[in-house]
C-alpha positions in Angstrom: -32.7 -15.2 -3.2 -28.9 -15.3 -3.6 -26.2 -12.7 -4.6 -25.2 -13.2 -8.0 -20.9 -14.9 -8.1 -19.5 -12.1 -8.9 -21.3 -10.3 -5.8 -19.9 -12.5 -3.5 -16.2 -12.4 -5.1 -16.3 -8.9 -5.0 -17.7 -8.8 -1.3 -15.1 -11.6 -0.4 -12.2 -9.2 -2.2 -13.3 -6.1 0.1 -13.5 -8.1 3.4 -9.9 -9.7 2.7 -8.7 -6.2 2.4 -10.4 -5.1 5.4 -8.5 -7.6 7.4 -5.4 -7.0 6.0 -6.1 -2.9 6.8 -7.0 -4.4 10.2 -4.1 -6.6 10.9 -1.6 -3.7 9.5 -3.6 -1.4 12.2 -2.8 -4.0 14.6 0.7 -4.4 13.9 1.4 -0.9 13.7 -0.1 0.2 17.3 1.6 -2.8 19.4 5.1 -2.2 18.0 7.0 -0.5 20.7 10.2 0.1 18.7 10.4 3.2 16.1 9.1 1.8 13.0 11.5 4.8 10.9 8.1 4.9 8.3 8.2 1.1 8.0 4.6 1.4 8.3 3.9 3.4 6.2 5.8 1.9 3.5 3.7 -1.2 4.2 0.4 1.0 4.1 2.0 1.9 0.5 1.9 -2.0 -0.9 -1.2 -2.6 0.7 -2.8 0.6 -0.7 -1.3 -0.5 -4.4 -2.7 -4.4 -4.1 -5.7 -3.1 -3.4 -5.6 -0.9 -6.5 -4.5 -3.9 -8.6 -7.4 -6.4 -7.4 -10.1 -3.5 -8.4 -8.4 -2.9 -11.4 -8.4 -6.5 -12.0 -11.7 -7.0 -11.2 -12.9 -3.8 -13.3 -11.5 -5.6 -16.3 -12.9 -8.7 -15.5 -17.1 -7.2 -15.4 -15.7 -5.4 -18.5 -14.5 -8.0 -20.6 -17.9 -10.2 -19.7 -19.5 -7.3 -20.1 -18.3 -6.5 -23.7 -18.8 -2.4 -22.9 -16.1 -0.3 -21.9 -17.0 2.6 -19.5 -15.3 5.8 -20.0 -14.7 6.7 -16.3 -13.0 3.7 -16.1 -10.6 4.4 -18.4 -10.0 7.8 -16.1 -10.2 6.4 -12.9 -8.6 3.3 -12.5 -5.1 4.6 -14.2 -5.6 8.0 -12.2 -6.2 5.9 -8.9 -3.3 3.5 -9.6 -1.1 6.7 -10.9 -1.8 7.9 -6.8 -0.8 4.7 -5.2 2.2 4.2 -7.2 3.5 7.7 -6.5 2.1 7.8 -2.9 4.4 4.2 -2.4 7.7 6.0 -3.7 7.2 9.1 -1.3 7.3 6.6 1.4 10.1 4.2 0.2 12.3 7.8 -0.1 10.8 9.1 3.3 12.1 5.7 5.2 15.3 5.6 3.8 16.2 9.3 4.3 14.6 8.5 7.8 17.0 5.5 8.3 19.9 7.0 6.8 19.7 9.9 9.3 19.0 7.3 11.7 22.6 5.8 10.8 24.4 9.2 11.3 23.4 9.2 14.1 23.8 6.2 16.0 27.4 6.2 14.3 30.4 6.1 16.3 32.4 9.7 16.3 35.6 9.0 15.4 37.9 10.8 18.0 41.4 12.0 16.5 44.2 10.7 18.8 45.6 11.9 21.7 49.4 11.0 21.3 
């Protein structure tokens, strides 16, 4: 006895974002250079493309299922609401990180000596 299609989409959606976790884990531990929160402004798009393909794929079983749920209708913007938030946190922390960064690594300039 088989899975039903949208079984196996659904299972096929959660392993593809499994790998992507895993290869973003990956990434992340063998870089050897600061990453100045670059990693975890990529952990911010992945987190909101996964939101996007569940709430895609909640409005797919609910349009074939003619029934709206009302949890959905709480959950999926409340999730979505998170990631979106969580990703600008992350953009601001990175470039406050790199602009410090910048100060720093500036030249001083040193007034003349003549």
């Amino acid at each position: 006895m088989g899975l039903p299609p949208r079984t196996k989409v659904a299972f096929a959606v959660l392993v593809a974002v499994g790998l992507a976790w895993a290869a973003f884990g990956a990434w992340a531990v063998t870089r050897r250079a600061p990453l100045f929160a670059r990693d975890r402004v990529i952990a911010g798009w992945l987190g909101l493309t996964a939101w996007l393909l569940f709430a895609t794929g909640a409005l797919v079983i609910t349009t074939l299922r003619h029934r709206v749920e009302p949890e959905l209708l709480v959950v999926v913007p409340a999730l979505g609401g998170v990631a979106v938030l969580r990703l600008r946190a992350v953009r601001h922390s990175r470039a406050a990180l790199v602009r410090r960064k910048e100060q720093l690594t500036r030249r001083p300039e040193w007034p003349s000596l003549r």
